[in-house]
KEZA-777907 format. One record per residue (C-alpha): x, y, z. Coordinates in steps of 0.25 Angstrom, whole numbers. Example, Ala and Ser with C-alpha at 12.3 -4.5 7.8 and 13.67 -1.06 7.14 Angstrom:
<rs>
[[49; -18; 31]],
[[55; -4; 29]],
</rs>
This chain:
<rs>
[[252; -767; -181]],
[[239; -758; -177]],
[[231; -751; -186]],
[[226; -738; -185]],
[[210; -737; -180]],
[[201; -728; -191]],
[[191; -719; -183]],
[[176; -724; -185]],
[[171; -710; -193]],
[[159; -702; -187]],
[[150; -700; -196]],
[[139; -693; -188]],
[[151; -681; -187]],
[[153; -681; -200]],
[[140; -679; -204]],
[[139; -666; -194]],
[[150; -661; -200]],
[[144; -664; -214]],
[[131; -659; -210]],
[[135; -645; -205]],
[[146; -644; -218]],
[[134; -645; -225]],
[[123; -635; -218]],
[[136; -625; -218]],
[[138; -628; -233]],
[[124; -626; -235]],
[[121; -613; -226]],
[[133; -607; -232]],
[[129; -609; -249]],
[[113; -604; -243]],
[[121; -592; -238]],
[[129; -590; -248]],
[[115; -591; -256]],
[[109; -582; -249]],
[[119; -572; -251]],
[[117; -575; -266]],
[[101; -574; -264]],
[[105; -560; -257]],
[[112; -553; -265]],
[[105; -558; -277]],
[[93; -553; -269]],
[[99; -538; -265]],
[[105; -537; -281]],
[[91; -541; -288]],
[[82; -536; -279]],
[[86; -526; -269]],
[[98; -519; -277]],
[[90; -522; -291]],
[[89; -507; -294]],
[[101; -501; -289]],
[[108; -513; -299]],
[[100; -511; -310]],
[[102; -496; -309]],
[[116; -498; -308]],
[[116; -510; -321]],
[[106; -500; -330]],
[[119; -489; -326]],
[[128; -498; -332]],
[[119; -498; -344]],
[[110; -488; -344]],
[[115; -471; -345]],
[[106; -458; -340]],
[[114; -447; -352]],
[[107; -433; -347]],
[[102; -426; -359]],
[[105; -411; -359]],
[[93; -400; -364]],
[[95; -390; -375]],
[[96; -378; -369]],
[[85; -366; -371]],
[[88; -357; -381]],
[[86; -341; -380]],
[[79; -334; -389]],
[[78; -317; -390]],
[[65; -311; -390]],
[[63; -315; -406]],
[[66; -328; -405]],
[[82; -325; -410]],
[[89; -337; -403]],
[[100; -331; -392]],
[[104; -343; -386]],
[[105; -357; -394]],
[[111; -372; -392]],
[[123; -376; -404]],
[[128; -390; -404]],
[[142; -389; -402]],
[[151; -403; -399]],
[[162; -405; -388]],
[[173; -414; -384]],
[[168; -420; -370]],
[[175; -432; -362]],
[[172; -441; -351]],
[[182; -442; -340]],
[[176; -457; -334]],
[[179; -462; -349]],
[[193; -457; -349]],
[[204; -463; -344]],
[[216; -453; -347]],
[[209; -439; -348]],
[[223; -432; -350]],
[[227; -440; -360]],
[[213; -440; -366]],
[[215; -424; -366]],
[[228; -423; -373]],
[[223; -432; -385]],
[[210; -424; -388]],
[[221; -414; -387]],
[[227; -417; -400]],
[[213; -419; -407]],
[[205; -405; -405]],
[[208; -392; -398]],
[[204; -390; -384]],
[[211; -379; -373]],
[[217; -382; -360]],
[[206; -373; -354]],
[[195; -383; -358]],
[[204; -396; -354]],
[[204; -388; -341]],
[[192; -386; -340]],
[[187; -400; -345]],
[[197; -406; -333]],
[[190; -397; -322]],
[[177; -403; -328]],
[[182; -418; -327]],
[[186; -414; -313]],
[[173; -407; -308]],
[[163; -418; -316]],
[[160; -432; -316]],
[[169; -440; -323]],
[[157; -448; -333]],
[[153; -434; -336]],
[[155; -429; -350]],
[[165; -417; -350]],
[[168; -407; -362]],
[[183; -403; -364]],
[[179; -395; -377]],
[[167; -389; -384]],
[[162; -384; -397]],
[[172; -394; -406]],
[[173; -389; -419]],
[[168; -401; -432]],
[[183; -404; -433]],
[[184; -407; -418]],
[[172; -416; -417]],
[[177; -423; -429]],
[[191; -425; -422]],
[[186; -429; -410]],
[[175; -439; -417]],
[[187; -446; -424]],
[[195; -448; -411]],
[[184; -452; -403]],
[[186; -467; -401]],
[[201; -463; -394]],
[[193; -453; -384]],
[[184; -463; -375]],
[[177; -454; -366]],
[[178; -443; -375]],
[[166; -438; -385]],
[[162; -426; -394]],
[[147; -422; -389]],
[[136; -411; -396]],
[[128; -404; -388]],
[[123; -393; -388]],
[[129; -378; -383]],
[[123; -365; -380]],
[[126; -352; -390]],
[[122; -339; -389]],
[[121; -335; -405]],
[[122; -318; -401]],
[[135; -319; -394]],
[[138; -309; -384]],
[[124; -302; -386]],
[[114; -307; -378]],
[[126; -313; -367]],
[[122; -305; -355]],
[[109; -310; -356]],
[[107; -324; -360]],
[[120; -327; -353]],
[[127; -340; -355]],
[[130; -355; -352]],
[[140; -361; -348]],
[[146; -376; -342]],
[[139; -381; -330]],
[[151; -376; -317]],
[[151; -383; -304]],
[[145; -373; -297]],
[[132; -375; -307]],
[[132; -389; -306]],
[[132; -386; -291]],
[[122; -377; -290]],
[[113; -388; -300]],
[[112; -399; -291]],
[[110; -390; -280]],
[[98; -386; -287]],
[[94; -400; -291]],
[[94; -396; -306]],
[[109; -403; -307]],
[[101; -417; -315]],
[[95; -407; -325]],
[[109; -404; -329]],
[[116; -419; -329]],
[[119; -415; -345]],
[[120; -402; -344]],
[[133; -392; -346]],
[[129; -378; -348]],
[[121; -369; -337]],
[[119; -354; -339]],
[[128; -344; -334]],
[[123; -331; -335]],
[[109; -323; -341]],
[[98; -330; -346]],
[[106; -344; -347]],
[[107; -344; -332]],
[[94; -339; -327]],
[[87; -349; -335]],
[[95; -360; -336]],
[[84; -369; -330]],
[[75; -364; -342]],
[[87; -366; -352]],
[[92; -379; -348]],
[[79; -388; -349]],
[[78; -402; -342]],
[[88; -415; -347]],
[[86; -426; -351]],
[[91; -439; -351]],
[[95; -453; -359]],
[[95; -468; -353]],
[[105; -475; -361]],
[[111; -488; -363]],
[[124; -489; -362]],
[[137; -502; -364]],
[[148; -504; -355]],
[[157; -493; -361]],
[[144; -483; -360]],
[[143; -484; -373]],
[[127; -480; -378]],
[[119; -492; -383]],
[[105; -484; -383]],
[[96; -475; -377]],
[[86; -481; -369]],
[[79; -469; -362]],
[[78; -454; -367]],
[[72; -442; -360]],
[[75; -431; -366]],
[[80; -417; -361]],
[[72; -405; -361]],
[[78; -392; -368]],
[[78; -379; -361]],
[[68; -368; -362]],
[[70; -358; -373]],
[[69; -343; -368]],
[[66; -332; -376]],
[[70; -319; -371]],
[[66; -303; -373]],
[[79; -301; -380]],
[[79; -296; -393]],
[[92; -299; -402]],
[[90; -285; -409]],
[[91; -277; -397]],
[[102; -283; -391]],
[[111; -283; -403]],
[[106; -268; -404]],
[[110; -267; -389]],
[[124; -274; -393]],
[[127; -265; -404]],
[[123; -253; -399]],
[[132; -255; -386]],
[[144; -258; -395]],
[[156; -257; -386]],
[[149; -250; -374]],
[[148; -256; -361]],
[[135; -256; -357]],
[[122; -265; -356]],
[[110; -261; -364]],
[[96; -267; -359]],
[[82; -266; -364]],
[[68; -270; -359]],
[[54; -270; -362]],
[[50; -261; -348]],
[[35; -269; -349]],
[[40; -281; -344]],
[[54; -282; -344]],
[[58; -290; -354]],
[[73; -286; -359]],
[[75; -285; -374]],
[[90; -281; -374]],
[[101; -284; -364]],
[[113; -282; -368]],
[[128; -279; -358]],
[[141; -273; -368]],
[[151; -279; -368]],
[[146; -295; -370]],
[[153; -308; -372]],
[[148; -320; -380]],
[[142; -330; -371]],
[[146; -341; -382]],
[[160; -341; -374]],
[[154; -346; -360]],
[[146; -357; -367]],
[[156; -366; -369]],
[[165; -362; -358]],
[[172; -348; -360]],
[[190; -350; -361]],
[[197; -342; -349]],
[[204; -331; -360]],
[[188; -327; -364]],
[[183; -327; -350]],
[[193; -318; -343]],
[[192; -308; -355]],
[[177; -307; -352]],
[[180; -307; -337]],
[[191; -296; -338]],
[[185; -287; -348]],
[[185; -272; -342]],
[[172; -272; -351]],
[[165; -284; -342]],
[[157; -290; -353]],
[[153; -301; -343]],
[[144; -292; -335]],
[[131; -291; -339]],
[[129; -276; -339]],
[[114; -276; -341]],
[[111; -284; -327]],
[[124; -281; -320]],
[[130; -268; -327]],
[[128; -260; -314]],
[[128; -245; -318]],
[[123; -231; -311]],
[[110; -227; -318]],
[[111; -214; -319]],
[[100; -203; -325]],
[[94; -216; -329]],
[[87; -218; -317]],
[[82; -203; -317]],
[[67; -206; -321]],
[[66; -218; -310]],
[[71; -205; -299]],
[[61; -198; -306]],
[[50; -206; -303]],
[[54; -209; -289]],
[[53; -194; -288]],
[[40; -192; -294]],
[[35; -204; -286]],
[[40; -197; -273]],
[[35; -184; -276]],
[[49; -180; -274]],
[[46; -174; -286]],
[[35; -170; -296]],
[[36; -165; -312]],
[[37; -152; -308]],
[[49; -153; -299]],
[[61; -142; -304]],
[[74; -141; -299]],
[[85; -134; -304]],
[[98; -140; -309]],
[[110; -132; -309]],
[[118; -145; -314]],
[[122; -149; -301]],
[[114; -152; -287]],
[[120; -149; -274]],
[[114; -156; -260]],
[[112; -147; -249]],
[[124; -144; -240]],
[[134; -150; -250]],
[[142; -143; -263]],
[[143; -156; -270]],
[[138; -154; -284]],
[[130; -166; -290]],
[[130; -162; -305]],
[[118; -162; -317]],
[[125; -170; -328]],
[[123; -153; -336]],
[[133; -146; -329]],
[[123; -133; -329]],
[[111; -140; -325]],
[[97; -141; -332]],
[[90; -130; -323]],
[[77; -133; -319]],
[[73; -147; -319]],
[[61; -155; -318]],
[[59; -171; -320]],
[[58; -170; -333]],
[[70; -162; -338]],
[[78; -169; -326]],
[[75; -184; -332]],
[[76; -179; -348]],
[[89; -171; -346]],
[[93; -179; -334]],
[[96; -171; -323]],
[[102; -173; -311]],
[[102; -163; -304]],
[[86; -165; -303]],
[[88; -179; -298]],
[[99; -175; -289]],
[[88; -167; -282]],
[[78; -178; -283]],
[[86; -189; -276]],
[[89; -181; -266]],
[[75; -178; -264]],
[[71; -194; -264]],
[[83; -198; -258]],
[[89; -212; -257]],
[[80; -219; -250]],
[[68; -218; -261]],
[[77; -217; -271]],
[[83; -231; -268]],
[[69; -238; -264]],
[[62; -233; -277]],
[[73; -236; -287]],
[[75; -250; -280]],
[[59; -252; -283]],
[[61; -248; -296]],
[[73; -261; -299]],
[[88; -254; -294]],
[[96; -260; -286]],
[[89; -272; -290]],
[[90; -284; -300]],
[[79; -283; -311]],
[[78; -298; -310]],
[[81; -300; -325]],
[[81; -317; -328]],
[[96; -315; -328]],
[[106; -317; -315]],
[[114; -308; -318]],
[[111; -294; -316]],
[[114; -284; -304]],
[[106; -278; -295]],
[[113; -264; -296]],
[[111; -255; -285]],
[[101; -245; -279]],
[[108; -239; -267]],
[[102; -235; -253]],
[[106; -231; -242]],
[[107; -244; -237]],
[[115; -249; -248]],
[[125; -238; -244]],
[[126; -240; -231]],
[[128; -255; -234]],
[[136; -254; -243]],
[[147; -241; -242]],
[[142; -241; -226]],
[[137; -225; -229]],
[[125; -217; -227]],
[[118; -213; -240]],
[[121; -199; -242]],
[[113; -189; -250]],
[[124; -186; -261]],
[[123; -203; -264]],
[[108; -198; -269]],
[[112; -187; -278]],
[[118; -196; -288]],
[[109; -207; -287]],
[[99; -199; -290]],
[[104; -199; -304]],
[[109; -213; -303]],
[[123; -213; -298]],
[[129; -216; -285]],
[[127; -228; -282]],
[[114; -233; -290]],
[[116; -241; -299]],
[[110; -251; -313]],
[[110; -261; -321]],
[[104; -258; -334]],
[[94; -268; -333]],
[[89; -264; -319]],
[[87; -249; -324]],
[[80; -255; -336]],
[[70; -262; -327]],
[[69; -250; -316]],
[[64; -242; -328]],
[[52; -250; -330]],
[[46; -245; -317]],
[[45; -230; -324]],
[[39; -236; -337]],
[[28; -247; -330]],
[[24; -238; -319]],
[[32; -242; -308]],
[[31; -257; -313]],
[[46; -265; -313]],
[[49; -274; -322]],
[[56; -288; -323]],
[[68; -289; -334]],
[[67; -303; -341]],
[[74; -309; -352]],
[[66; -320; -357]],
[[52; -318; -362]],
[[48; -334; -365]],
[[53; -348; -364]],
[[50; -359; -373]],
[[52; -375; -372]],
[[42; -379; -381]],
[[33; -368; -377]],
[[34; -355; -375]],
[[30; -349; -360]],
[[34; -335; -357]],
[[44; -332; -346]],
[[39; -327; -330]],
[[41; -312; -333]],
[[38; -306; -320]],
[[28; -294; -324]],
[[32; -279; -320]],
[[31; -277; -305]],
[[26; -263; -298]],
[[37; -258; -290]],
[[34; -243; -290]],
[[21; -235; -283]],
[[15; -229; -294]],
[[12; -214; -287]],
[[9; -207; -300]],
[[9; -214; -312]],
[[13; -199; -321]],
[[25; -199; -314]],
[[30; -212; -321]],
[[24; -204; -333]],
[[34; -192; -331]],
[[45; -201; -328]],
[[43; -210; -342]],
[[41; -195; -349]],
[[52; -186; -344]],
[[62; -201; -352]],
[[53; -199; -363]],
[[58; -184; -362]],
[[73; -188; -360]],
[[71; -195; -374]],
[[62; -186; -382]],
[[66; -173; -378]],
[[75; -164; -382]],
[[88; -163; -372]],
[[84; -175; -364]],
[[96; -185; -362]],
[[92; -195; -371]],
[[84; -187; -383]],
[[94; -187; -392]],
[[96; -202; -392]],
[[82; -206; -396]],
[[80; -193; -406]],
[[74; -201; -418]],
[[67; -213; -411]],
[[55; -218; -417]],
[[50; -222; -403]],
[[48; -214; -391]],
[[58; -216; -379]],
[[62; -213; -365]],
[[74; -216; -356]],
[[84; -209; -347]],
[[99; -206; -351]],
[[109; -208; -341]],
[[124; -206; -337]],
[[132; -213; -326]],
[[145; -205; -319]],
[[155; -217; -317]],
[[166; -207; -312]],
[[166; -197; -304]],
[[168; -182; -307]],
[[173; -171; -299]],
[[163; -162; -295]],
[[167; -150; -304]],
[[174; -158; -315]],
[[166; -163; -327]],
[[163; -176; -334]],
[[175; -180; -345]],
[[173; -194; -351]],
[[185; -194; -356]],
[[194; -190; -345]],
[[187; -203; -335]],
[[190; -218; -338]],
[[183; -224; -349]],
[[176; -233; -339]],
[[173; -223; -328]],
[[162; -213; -340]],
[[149; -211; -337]],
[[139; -223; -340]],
[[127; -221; -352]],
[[114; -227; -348]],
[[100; -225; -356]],
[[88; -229; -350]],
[[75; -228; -360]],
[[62; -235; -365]],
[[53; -234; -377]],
[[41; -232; -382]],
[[39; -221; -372]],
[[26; -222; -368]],
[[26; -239; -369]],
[[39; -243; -368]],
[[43; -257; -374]],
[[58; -256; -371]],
[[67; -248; -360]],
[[82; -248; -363]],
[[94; -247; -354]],
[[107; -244; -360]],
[[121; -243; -350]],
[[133; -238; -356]],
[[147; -239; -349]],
[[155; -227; -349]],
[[148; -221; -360]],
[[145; -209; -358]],
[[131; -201; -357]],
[[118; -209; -357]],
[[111; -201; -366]],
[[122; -200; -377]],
[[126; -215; -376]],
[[113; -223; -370]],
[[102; -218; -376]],
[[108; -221; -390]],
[[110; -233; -387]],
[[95; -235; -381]],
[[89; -229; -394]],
[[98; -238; -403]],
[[91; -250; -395]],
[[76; -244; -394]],
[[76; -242; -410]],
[[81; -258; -412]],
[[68; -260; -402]],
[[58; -250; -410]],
[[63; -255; -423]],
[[66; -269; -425]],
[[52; -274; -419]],
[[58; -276; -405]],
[[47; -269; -399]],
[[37; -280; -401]],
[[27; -268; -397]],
[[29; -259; -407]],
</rs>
């Protein structure tokens, strides 16, 4: 029996085969190394920021900070515009996982309406989830002690003090300061666009309207910010870096409460605006638009049922009637066409005409009437401004015709904003004939200048822009700017950039601005002028212009019957006046809706506010 032959091993192969086992084992752990060494490398050295940013992130929380917001104080330092503490019911969508069920059990514990569940959902839709969002403000003691017993069972869910506007007068200074509200898209929008988005990370409210709007900058101040150290649940361990925010500027304002609570009563249930200024440098002491509405209600977000009753309200308490109460000035514009015709030498003080209650043009047997049926026979400037008639400025215009009428009156601020610090406000309108053309594609006829020529047709004012246009008359041709605040304050007081008055008008002969200011005085202190019997009594002297503003037309022959036309078609009352006479510290406007005469109506209510001036230490001059 053979055995099997056992092959003689090779040892050199084997080594080979160890050998290059080995260098690939070898080559393949420095590799895998190396790999090591290169991430270790890109973590530690090259990412080492962006790591430790991202680590300290885990850690380490940037809270924005919010500023107080500037108050507003009136002219005396009465404080118009305040912060209150207030608590409300806030939750964070990323902390919670069923946000119905969440809803329906704070449901069962406090009182909220379906409109601000509405409104908090839209929110949690439109905002970042970590953000904090409010479904419910102002909680009552008995709510936050509700809410503070519940809390464990709510994660995500918190009861936060802040502090929230108030406006401590209501409804009387609402037109002016205006109001702030909840932060929109559109605002957030226009926030970034304008870099200023950052300065606003803690911030809810923006203005709205008024003052609040047009310096909201000022108002808002800068925030601030806290670095703080947080667990892994986010829970704060301890503040390790504070800056603090910086409040917003206070601004005090020319307003004085007495007079615009004088204003407020003396309207009473009149539509109407009441405005007054001090003509030197435009500084505005009263403004005050009948109906109002308490800004109080926007602050906190005003309910649908309130809103539409302000929106739908035949009265429109929403408009501001001072800046945007568009109404035809009427006889009250008479010394400004006086002027313009002494100025032109259309004119002079010795100029007559006749008046048989009515003026004709030529070729036509249209009647344009005298308000006195039987005339004033013959007229000069004087008797035609004191007793106001038309008749002599039917003539006048004519005479002047549109093309100065338009280009001086427009010099002198109509058809122009006043560029008071608020936005809104209307420009109003100063016709021509380009306007017409532009905008009832017709020529300018001269029966359009007859009734303009006591400010009708198509001119028209806001009771702040013929306050202003009036000041040309009183500073020699010099046109002031209208400004609300006087001063602001953050620690110091600096006063505001009040633009000084600018001169507009040619001075040709300074008596004739003279005549002008006497032929009011003269409407006030004589007897039979249109405003005389308002101010008998007044321990100040005065002057001013009546005037009454046809809404509806009348036939020809057929005379004027209040209480045959709709209560909202009646002729307009509008006063325009200032006082001292021959220094004159304040010059009131006063536009009444379907009132009646200017004179029986307006000027009262002037006079009311001109003696809270003279008497309650309001005239600082005095």
């Amino acid at each position: 029996m053979f055995k099997k032959r056992v092959a003689i091993q090779d040892f050199a192969a084997e080594s080979r085969l160890f050998n290059q086992r080995a260098v690939f084992a070898i080559l393949f752990v420095v590799l895998m190394f190396s790999v090591i060494v290169f991430n270790q490398y890109q973590l530690q050295i090259v990412s080492y920021q962006d790591y430790q940013t991202r680590s300290e992130g885990n850690r380490i929380k940037v809270v924005p900070l919010a500023p107080n917001r500037g108050l507003i104080y009136d002219r005396s330092g009465i404080l118009l515009a305040e912060n209150r503490p207030v608590f409300s019911l806030e939750l964070i969508p990323e902390q919670i996982n069923d946000m119905a069920g969440t809803l329906a059990e704070l449901a069962t514990l406090i009182e909220f309406t379906a409109e601000q569940q509405d409104a908090f959902l839209k929110q949690v839709r439109a905002q970042r989830r970590f953000n904090s969002i409010t479904l419910k403000e102002q909680l009552d003691d008995q709510e936050v002690a509700i809410l503070a017993a519940n809390q464990h069972r709510f994660p995500g869910v918190t009861v936060e003090a802040r502090l929230s506007r108030h406006y401590p007068f209501g409804d009387l200074f609402t037109h002016a300061l205006g109001y702030i509200g909840k932060i929109n898209t559109r605002e957030l929008q226009q926030l970034e666009l304008d870099g200023e988005a950052p300065n606003y990370a803690a911030s809810r409210d923006i203005g709205k309207i008024g003052l609040e709007r047009f310096y909201q900058r000022e108002l808002h101040g800068t925030m601030g910010y806290q670095e703080v150290e947080v667990n892994n649940r986010g829970r704060l361990i301890r503040v390790l870096r504070s800056v603090p925010a910086v409040s917003g500027q206070n601004i005090q304002l020319g307003l004085d409460v007495g007079l615009q609570l004088t204003a407020q009563q003396i309207l009473k249930q009149h539509r109407g605006a009441i405005v007054a200024i001090d003509p030197r440098d435009g500084a505005v002491l009263a403004f005050y638009s009948n109906p109002s509405y308490d800004a109080n209600l926007f602050v906190h977000g005003i309910s649908s049922a309130n809103y539409n009753e302000l929106l739908n309200s035949r009265d429109r308490p929403l408009i501001n009637r001072v800046t945007q109460g568009v109404y035809p000035p009427a006889s009250t514009i008479k010394p400004h066409l006086a002027l313009l015709g002494l100025e032109s030498r259309t004119i002079t003080t010795n100029t007559k005409i006749w008046d048989p209650g009515y003026y004709t043009l030529p070729n036509s047997d249209h009647r344009f009437r005298d308000h006195i049926r039987w005339g004033h026979g013959w007229v000069d400037i004087y008797t035609a401004i004191t007793k106001s008639c038309d008749t002599f400025f039917y003539d006048m215009g004519i005479k002047l015709g549109i093309d100065r009428i338009s280009e001086y009156m427009h010099k002198m601020g109509f058809g122009e904003k006043t560029g008071i610090d608020i936005l809104e406000e209307s420009s109003a309108n100063m016709p021509s004939r380009g306007w017409k053309r532009a905008r009832h594609n017709q020529p300018w006829y001269p029966g359009d200048t007859v009734p303009l020529s006591i400010g009708q047709s198509y001119w028209t004012t806001t009771p702040l822009q013929l306050a202003v246009a009036t000041t040309p008359l009183l500073n020699r041709g010099k046109l002031v700017t209208p400004h609300m605040v006087t001063a602001f304050n953050n620690g110091e007081t600096t006063a505001a950039n009040i633009l000084p008055p600018r001169q507009v008008l040619d001075v040709e002969n300074e008596q004739n601005y003279a005549v002008v200011m006497d032929t009011m005085h003269q409407t006030v202190s004589t007897l039979g002028g249109t405003a005389h019997r308002a101010f008998i009594g007044a321990q100040y002297s005065s002057a001013g212009k009546t005037g009454t503003a046809q809404l509806a037309a009348i036939a020809q022959d057929a005379k004027y019957d209040a209480d045959a036309i709709d209560e909202r078609l009646r002729d307009n009352a509008m006063y325009l006046g200032y006082a001292p006479y021959d220094k004159p510290t304040i010059l009131v406007v006063v536009a009444l809706e379907n009132a009646g005469g200017g004179g029986s109506n307006a000027a009262p209510l002037a006079r009311q506010l001109m003696d809270y001036y003279f008497t309650a230490g309001v005239n600082r001059d005095e």
